[in-house]
Structure formats: C-alpha cells, structure tokens
TORLUM-621616 format. One record per residue (C-alpha): x, y, z. Coordinates in pm, 1 decimal, decimal comma. Layout:
<nodes>
@xx = X | yy = Y | zz = Z;
...
</nodes>
This chain:
<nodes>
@xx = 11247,0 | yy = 10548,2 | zz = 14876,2;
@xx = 11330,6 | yy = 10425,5 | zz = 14506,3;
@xx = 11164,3 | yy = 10113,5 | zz = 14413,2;
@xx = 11401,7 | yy = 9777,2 | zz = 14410,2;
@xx = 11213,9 | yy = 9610,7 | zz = 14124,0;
@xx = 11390,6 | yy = 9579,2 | zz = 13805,6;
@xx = 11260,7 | yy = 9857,2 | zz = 13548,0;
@xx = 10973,9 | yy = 9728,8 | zz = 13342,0;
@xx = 10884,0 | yy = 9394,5 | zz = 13562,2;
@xx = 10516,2 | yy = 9548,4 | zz = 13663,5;
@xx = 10461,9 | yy = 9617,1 | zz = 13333,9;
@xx = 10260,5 | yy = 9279,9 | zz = 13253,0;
@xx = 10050,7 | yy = 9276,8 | zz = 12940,3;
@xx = 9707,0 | yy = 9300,6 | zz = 12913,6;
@xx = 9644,5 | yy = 8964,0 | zz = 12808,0;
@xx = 9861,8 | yy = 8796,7 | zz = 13079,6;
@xx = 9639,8 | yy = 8990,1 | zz = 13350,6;
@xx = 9292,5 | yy = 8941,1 | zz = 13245,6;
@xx = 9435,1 | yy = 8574,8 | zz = 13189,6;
@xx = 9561,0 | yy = 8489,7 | zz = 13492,1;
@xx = 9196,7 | yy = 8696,7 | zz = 13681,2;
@xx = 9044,7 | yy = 8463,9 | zz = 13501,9;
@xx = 9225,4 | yy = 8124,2 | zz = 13619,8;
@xx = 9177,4 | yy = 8280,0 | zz = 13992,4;
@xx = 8822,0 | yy = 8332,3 | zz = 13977,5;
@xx = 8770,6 | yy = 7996,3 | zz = 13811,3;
@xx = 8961,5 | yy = 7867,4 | zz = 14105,2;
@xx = 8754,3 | yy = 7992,6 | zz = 14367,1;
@xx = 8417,8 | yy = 7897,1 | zz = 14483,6;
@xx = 8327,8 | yy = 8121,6 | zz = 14703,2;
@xx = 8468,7 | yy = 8442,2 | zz = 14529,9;
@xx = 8766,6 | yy = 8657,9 | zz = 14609,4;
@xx = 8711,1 | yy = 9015,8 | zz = 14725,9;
@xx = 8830,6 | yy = 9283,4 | zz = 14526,3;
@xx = 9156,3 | yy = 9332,3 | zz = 14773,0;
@xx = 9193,3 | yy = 8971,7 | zz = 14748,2;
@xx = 9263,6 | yy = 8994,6 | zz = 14415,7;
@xx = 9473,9 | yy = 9301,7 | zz = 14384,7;
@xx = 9692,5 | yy = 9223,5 | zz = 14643,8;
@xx = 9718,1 | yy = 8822,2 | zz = 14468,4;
@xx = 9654,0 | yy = 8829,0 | zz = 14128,2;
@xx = 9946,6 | yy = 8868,6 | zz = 13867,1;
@xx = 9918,2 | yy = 9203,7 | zz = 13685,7;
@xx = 9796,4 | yy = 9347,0 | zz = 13971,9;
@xx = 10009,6 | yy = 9253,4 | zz = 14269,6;
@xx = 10319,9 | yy = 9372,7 | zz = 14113,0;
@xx = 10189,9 | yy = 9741,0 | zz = 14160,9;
@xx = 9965,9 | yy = 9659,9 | zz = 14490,1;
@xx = 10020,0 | yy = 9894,7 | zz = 14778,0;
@xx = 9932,0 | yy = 9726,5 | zz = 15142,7;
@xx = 9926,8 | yy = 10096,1 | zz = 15294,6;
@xx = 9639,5 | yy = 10216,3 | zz = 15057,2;
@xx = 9658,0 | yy = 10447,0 | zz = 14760,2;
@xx = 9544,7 | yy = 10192,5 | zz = 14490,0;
@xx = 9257,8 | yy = 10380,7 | zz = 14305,0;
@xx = 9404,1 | yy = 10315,2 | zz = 13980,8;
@xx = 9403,0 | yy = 9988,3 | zz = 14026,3;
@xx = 9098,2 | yy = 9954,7 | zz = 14143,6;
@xx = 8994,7 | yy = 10138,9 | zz = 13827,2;
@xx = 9196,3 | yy = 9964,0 | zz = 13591,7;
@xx = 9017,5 | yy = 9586,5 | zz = 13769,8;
@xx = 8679,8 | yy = 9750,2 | zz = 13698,1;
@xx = 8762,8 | yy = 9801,4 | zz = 13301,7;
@xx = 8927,7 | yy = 9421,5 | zz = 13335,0;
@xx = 8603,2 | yy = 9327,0 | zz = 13513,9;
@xx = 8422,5 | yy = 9463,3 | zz = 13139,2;
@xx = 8671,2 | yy = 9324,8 | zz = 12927,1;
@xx = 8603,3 | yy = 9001,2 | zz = 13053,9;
@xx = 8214,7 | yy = 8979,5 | zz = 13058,4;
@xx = 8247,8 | yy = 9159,7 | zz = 12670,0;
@xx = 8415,5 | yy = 8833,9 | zz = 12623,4;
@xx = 8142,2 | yy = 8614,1 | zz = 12679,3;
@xx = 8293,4 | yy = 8515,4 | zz = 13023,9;
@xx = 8012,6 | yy = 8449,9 | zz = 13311,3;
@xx = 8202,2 | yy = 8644,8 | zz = 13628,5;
@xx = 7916,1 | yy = 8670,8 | zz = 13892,9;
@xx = 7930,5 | yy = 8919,8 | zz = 14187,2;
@xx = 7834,4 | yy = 8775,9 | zz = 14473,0;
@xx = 7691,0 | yy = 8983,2 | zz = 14768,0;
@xx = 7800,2 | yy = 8935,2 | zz = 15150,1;
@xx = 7496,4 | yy = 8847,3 | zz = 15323,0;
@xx = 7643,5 | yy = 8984,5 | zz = 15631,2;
@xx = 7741,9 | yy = 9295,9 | zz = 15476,6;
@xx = 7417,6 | yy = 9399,3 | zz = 15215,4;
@xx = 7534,3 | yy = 9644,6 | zz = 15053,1;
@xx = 7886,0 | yy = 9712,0 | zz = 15099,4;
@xx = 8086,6 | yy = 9699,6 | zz = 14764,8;
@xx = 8398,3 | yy = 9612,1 | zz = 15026,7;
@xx = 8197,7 | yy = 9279,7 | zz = 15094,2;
@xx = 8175,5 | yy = 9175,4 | zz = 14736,8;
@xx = 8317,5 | yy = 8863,6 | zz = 14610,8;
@xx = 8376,6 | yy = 8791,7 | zz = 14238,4;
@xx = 8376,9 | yy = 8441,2 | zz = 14055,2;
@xx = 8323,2 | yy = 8213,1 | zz = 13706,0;
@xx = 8115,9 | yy = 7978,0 | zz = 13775,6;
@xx = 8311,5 | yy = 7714,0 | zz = 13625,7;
@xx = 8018,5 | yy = 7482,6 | zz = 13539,6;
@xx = 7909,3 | yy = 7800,2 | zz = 13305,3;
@xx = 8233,5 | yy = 7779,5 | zz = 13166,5;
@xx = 8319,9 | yy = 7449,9 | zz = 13111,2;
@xx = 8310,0 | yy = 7273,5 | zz = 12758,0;
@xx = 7998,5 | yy = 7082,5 | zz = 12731,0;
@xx = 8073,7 | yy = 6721,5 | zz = 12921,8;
@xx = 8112,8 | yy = 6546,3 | zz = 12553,5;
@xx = 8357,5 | yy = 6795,1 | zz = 12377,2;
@xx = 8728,1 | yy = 6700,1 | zz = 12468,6;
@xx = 9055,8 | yy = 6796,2 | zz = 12305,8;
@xx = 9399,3 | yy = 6603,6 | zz = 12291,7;
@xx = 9706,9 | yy = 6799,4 | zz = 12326,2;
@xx = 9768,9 | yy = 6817,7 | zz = 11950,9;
@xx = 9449,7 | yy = 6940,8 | zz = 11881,5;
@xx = 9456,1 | yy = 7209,1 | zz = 12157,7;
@xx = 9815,3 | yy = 7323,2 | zz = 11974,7;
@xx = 9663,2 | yy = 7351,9 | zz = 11668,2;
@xx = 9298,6 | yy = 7503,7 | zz = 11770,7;
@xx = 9573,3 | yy = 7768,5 | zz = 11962,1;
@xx = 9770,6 | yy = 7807,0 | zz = 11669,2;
@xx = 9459,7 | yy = 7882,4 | zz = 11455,9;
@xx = 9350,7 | yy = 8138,6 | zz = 11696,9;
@xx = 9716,3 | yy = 8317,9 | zz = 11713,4;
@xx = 9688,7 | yy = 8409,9 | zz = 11361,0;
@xx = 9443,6 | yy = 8692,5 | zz = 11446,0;
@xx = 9696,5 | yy = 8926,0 | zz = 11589,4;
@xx = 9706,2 | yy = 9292,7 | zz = 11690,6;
@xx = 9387,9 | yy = 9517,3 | zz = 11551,0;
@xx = 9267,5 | yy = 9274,4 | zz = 11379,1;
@xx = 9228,3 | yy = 9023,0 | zz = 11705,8;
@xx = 8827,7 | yy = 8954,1 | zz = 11722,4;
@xx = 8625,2 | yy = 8886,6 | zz = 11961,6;
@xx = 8532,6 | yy = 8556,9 | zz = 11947,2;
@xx = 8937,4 | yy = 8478,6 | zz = 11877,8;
@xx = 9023,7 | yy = 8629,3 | zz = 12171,8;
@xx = 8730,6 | yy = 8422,8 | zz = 12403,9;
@xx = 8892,6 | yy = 8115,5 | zz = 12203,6;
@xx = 9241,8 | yy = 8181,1 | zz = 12357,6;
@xx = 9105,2 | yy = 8211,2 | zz = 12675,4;
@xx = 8938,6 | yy = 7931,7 | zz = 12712,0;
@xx = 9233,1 | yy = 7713,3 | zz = 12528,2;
@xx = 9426,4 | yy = 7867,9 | zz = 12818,7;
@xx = 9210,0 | yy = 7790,8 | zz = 13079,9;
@xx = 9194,4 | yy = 7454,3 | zz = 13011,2;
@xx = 9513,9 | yy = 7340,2 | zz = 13149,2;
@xx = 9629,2 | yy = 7121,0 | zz = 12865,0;
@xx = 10002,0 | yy = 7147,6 | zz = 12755,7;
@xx = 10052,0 | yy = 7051,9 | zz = 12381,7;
@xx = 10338,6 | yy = 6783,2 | zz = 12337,0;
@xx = 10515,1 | yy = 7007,1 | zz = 12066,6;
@xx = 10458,1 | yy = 7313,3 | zz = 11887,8;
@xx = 10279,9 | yy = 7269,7 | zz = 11554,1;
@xx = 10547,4 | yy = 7470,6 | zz = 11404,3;
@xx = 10823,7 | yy = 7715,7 | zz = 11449,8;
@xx = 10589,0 | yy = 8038,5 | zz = 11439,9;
@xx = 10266,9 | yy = 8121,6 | zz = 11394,7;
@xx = 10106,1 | yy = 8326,9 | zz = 11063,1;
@xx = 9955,7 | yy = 8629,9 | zz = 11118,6;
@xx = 9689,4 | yy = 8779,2 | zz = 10936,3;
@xx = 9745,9 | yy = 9116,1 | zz = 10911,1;
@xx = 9425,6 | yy = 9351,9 | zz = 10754,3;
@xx = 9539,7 | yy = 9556,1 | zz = 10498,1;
@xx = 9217,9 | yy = 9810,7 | zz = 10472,3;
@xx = 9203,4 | yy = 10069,6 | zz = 10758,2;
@xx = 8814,3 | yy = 10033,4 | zz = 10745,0;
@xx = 8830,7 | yy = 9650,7 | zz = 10872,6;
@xx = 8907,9 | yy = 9758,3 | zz = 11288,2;
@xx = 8668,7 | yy = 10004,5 | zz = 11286,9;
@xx = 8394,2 | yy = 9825,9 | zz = 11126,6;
@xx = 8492,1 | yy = 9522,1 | zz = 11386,8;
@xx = 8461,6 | yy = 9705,0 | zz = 11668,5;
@xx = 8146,7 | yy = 9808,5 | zz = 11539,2;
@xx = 8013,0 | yy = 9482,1 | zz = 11467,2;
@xx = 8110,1 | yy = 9366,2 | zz = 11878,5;
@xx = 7900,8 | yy = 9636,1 | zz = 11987,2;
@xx = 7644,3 | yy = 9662,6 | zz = 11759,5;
@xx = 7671,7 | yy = 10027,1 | zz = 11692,5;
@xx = 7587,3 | yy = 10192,5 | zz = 11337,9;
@xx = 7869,1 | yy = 10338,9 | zz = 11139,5;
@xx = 7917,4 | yy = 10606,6 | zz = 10875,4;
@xx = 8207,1 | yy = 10644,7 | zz = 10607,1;
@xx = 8193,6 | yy = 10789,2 | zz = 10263,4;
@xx = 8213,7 | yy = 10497,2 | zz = 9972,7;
@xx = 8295,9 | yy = 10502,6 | zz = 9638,6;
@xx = 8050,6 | yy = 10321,6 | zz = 9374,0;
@xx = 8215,9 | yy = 10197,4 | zz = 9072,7;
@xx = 8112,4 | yy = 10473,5 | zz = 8793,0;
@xx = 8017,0 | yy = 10776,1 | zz = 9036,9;
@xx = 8286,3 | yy = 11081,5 | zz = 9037,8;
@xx = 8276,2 | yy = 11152,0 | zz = 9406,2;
@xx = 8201,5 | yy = 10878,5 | zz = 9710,9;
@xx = 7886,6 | yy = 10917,2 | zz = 9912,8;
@xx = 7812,8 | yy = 10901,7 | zz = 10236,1;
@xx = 7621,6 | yy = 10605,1 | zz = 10373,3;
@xx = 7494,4 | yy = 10521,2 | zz = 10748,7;
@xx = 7500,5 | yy = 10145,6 | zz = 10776,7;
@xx = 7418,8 | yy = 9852,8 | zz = 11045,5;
@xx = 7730,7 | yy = 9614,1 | zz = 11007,5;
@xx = 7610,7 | yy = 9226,9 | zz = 11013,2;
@xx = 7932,9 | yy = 9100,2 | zz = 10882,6;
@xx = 8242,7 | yy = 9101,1 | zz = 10753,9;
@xx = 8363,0 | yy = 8865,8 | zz = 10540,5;
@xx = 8645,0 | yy = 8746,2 | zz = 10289,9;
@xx = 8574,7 | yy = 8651,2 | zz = 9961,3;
@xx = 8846,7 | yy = 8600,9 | zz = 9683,5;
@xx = 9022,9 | yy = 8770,6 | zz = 9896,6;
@xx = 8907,6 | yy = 9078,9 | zz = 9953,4;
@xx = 8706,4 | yy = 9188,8 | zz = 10277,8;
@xx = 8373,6 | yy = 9258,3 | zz = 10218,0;
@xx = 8104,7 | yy = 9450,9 | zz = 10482,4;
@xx = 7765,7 | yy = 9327,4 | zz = 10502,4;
@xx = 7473,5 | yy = 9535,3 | zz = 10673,1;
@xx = 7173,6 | yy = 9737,6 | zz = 10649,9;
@xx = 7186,2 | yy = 10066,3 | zz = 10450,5;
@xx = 6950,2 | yy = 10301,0 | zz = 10693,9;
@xx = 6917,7 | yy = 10534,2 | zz = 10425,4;
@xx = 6829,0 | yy = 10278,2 | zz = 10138,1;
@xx = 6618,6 | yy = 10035,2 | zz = 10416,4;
@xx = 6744,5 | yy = 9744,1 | zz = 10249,4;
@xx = 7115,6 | yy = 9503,2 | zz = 10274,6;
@xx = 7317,6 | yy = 9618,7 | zz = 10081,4;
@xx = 7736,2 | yy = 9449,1 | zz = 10063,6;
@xx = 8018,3 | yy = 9690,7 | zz = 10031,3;
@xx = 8392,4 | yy = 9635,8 | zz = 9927,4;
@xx = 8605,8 | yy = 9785,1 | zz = 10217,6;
@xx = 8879,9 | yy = 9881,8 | zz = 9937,9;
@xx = 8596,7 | yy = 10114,3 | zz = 9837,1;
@xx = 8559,8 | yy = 10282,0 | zz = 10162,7;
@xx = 8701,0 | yy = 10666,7 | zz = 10182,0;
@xx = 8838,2 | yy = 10794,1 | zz = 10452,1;
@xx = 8723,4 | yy = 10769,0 | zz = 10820,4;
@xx = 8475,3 | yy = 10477,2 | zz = 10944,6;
@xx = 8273,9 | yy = 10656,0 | zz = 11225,3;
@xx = 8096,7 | yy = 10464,3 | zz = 11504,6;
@xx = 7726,5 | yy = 10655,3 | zz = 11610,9;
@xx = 7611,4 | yy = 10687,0 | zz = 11908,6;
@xx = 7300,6 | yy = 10511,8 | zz = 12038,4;
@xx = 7153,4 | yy = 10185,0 | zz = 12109,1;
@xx = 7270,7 | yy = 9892,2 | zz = 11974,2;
@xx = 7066,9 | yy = 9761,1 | zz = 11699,9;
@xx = 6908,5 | yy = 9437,8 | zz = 11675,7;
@xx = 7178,7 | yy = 9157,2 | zz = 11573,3;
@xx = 7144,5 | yy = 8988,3 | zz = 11234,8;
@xx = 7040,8 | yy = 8625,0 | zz = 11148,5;
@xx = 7293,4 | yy = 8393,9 | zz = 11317,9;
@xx = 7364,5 | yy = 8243,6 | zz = 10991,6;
@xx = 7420,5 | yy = 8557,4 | zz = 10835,1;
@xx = 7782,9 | yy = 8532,7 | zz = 10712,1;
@xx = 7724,4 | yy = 8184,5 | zz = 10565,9;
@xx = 7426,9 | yy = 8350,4 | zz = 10365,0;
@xx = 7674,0 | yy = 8670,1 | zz = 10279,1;
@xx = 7938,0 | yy = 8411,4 | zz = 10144,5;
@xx = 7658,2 | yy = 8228,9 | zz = 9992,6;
@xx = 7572,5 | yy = 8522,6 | zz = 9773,0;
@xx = 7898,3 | yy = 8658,5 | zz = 9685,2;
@xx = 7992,0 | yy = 8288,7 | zz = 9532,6;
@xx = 7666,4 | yy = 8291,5 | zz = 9367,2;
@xx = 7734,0 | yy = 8593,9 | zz = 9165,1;
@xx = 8113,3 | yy = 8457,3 | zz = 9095,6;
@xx = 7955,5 | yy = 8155,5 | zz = 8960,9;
@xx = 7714,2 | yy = 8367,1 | zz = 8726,4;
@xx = 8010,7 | yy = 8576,1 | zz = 8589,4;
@xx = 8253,9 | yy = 8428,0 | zz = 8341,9;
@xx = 8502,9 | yy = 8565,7 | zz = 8150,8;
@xx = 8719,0 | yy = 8401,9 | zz = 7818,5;
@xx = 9058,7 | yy = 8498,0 | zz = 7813,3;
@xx = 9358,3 | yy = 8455,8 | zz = 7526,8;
@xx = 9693,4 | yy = 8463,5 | zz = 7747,5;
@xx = 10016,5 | yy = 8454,0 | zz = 7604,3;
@xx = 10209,2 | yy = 8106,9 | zz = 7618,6;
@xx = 10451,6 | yy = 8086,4 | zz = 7928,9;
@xx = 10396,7 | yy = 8439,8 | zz = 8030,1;
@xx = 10325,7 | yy = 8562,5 | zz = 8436,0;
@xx = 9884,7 | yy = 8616,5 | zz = 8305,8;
@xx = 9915,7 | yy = 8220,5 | zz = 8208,7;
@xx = 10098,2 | yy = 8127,8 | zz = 8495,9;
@xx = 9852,8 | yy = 8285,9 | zz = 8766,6;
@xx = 9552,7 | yy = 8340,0 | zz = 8618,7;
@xx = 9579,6 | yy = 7958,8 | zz = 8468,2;
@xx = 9545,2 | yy = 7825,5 | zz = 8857,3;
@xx = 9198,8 | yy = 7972,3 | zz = 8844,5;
@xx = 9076,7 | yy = 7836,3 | zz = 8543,6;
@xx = 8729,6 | yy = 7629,9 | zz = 8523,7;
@xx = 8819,1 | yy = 7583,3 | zz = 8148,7;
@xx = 9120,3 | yy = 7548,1 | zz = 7932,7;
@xx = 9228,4 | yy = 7507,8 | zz = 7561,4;
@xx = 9586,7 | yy = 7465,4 | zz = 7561,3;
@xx = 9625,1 | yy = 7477,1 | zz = 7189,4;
@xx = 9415,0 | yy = 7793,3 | zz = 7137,7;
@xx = 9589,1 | yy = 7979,4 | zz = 7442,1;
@xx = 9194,5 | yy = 8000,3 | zz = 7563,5;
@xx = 9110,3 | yy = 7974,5 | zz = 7963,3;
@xx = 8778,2 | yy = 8084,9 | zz = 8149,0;
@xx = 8766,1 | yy = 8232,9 | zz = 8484,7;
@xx = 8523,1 | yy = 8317,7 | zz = 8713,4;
@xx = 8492,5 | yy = 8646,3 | zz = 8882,4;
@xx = 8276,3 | yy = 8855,6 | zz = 9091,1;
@xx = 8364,8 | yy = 9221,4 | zz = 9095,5;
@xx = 8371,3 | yy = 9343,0 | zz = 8720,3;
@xx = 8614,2 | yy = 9650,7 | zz = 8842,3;
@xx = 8775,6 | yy = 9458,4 | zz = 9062,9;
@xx = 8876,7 | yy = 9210,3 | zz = 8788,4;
@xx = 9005,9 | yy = 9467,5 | zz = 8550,0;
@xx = 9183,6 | yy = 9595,2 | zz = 8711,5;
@xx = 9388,6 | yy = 9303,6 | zz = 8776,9;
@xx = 9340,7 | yy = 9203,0 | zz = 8398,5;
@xx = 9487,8 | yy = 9547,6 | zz = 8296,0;
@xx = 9785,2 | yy = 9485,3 | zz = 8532,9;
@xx = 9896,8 | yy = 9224,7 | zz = 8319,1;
@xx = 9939,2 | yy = 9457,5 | zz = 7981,5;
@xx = 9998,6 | yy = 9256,1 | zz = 7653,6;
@xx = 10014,8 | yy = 8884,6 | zz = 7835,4;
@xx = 9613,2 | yy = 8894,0 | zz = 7814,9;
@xx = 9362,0 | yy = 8958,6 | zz = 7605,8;
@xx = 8965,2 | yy = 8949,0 | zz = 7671,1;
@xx = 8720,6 | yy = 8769,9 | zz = 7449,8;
@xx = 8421,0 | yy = 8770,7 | zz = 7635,8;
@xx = 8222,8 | yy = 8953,9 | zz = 7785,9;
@xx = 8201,8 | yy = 9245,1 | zz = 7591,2;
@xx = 8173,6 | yy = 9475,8 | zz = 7964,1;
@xx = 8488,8 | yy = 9326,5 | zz = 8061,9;
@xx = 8683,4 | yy = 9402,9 | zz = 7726,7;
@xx = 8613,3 | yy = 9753,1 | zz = 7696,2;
@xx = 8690,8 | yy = 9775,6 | zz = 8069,9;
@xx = 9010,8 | yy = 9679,2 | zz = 8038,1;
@xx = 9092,8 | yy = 9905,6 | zz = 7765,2;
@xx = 8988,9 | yy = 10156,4 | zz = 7876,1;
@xx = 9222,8 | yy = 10096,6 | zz = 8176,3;
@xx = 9516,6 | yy = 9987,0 | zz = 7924,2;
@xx = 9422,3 | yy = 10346,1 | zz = 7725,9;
@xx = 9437,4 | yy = 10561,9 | zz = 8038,3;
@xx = 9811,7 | yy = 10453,9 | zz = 8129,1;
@xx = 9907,3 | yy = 10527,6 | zz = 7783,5;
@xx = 9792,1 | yy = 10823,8 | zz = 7757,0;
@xx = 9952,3 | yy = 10888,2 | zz = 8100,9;
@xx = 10280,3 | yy = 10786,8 | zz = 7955,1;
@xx = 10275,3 | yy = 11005,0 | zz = 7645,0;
@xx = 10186,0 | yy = 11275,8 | zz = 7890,3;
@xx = 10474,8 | yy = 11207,3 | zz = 8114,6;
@xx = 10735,4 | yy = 11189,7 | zz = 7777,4;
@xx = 10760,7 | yy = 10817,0 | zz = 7794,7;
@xx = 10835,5 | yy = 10630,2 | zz = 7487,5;
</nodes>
C-alpha cells in the first residue's frame, strides 16, 4: 500500500534529529531503550515500522549515538540489571548534571541570540566541532531570545579546499599528507604533518603542526597547499598544548611586527585608499606610509596588483620582489601582442 505522508516529510535533517535525541535523553532519568526512541523520537519516528524491519534505523541511531559522544556529549548506556547482557535491555541517557553549565554561568535571552548567532556563522564544511557542541547546547537550554539580532546571519565560507580536510583531521587527531609549495622551489614537496591548529591571520588560514619528516613545528600557508590533503591511517597522535593557537597567533604577529615596509602611493588612487587603512606611519606631504606585513610573497603580490599606484622604498627584498612580479606581466603582455 502507497504511503499517505506527504513526499519529503521523513526527510528531517541531520541536525534536527541528533537535536531533538538529545533533548529526549536529557529528559529522561532512567534512560529510554533503543525502541523507545525510534518509535518516539523525531527523525526517527517518521520512518519507524511497529511490525519490524527497522535495521537501518537502528544503524543510522548507532552512527547518531557517535556523532553525539564525538561532540563532547556524555550519553551513558545503562545496563538492565534484570536483563545482563541483552543489548534489547539497554537504556540510553545524558546525565544532565554532566551537561549542565557550571551553577554560576547564566545567559539572558539577548546574549543566548547573539552567542547563537556567532555560532551560525560557521556553516556547511566549514562547521567545527566545537561550533557545532555550541549550538547544541544553546539549543538545549530552553531559552527563547526576545528578537533576532538581525535579519540573517553571516556565513563564513572557506575559500581553500585544504581547510575541511585539515579540520577533520585536527577532530580526530589523524596525520595528513599533501604536497606544498615553498616560496622559491620549482616543484611542491610532499610533507607528512601532525595538524595542531588552524588559524587566521591577516586573513589568510594558516596550518600549524609537527613536520614528521623535519621533527620539528613547522606553520604552513593553506594557499600554498597542492592538490589533495590526505588523512593516514593510525592512531591518533598526542594533542598539542591547549594554548597552542594563542601561541601560533602569537608568533605569526610577532614576525608581522618585525617586518616593515615604506611605501610611495600615488595621491587619491585605490593603493592609498586601502593600503592607507593599514598604515602604522604616514607622511601626507611626501605620499610616504609604512605597513606591516608578514608573508614577503604574500605581500607582493598584493603590492604588484596595484601597478603604478605604488612604489616600494624599503626593504630592498620587497622592491625587487615586486618588480620582478610587475616585469613578468609585461613581458606576458608583449608576448600576448598587447600594447
């Protein structure tokens, strides 16, 4: 007999159903059993058959069952004493006292909106981890916000195809190889690293981790990253500092700091414009401003981009950089026939 149920209304996203297993197991004390919560539980009731025949659900609850504990989420099984040993028997709960903010953290509705809104703007592959737990537990708290923040929420979208990879890596704790091209080598190399971090700085993503090869840290631009990022096999390694992003951040600003470059930009044009908001120094009469920068490739790139409108002073690595870059579309141009 053809089903009565409007086409598509079992089809409840993933988020929706590990949400609402989590609100029932919070709400139990004693546990549910596993038909229990097929047969009640949104996302899978909607495709629960009373006769039998539900392996796949079954299946599907045992990868939810995962998901959640990968999420930092305490669900206990709890064992029928009358019944030792019968999986049938078992009863699953979150102990909510293992779940609960500590007794002196509490959030108005405004704040909840906005620590919700913050966590939104991780969306799609780039959703982490620890964003995800934060939703959950936002959720679970059973606070409505007065009003929305704001119309919509931003999302942060990941531009380099090496950043999901290299997060998934860094949840598990697995070791990852990709090929990765060093500023001045003709061809990229291959390199087998332990991921600590990842972490945006001047806005680029930048991967921090262990270089098995080299035995030392080493930090690696993910624009630089060639092709494929492939997750090893094997036992997790052991995790880094707890601090170690702030040190990784720490570092990278450090070596900003120590790099300055004088520039000459033309008056009014786009270079004095943008690169002006970024100034630490400025001579408005001589057209003079000095920037900071970290990545000497990175930056001349960008410097280059800007053709005529700038011209470097110091340092002497930069300038020849830069022309260099600024000689290499010429000469593409002549090549091409363009005036």
């Amino acid at each position: 007999m053809a089903s009565s149920k409007p086409a598509g209304e079992s089809r409840i996203p993933v988020e929706d159903r590990l949400f609402s297993l989590v609100l029932a197991l919070l709400a139990t004390e004693t546990g549910l059993l596993k038909s229990e919560i097929l047969s009640t539980v949104r996302g899978y009731a909607e495709r629960y058959d009373a006769r039998g025949g539900n392996a796949n659900l079954e299946r599907q609850f045992e990868r939810d069952k995962d998901d959640i504990r990968d999420l930092g989420i305490p669900l206990e099984t709890v064992e029928s004493p009358d019944r030792p040993g019968d999986n049938q028997a078992l009863r699953y709960r979150i102990p909510k006292g293992e779940y609960d903010l500590p007794v002196d953290v509490r959030f108005t509705a405004d704040e909840l909106a906005l620590l919700g809104l913050a966590a939104e703007v991780w969306r799609e592959a780039s959703l982490s981890a620890d964003s995800q737990r934060a939703l959950t537990k936002l959720r679970s708290l059973g606070i409505e916000p007065r009003e929305p923040v704001i119309g919509y929420a931003p999302r942060l979208r990941v531009r380099d195809a090496a950043f999901e990879p290299l997060r998934q890596a860094l949840d598990k704790r697995q070791r990852v190889r990709f090929h990765y091209l060093k500023p001045g080598e003709q061809a990229p190399r291959l390199r087998t690293v332990e991921p600590y971090a990842v972490v945006l700085h001047e806005g680029r993503w930048h991967l921090h981790g262990r270089d098995v090869d080299a035995a030392a840290p080493r930090t690696f631009l993910l624009s630089r990253i060639v092709g494929d990022v492939k997750a090893l096999p094997g036992a997790p390694f052991e995790p880094p500092p707890a601090d170690v992003q702030d040190r990784v951040l720490a570092d990278l600003q450090a070596l900003r700091l120590a790099n300055a470059a004088d520039l000459a930009v033309s008056a009014g044009s786009d270079a004095e414009v943008r690169l002006g908001k970024r100034a630490v120094q400025s001579d408005d009469d001589a057209g003079v401003i000095r920037l900071h920068y970290t990545d000497e490739v990175v930056f001349a790139d960008e410097l280059a981009s800007y053709g005529p409108e700038v011209r470097v002073l110091a340092p002497a690595s930069l300038r020849e950089a830069v022309r260099a870059r600024l000689a290499t579309v010429a000469a593409a141009h002549r090549a091409g026939g363009v005036a």
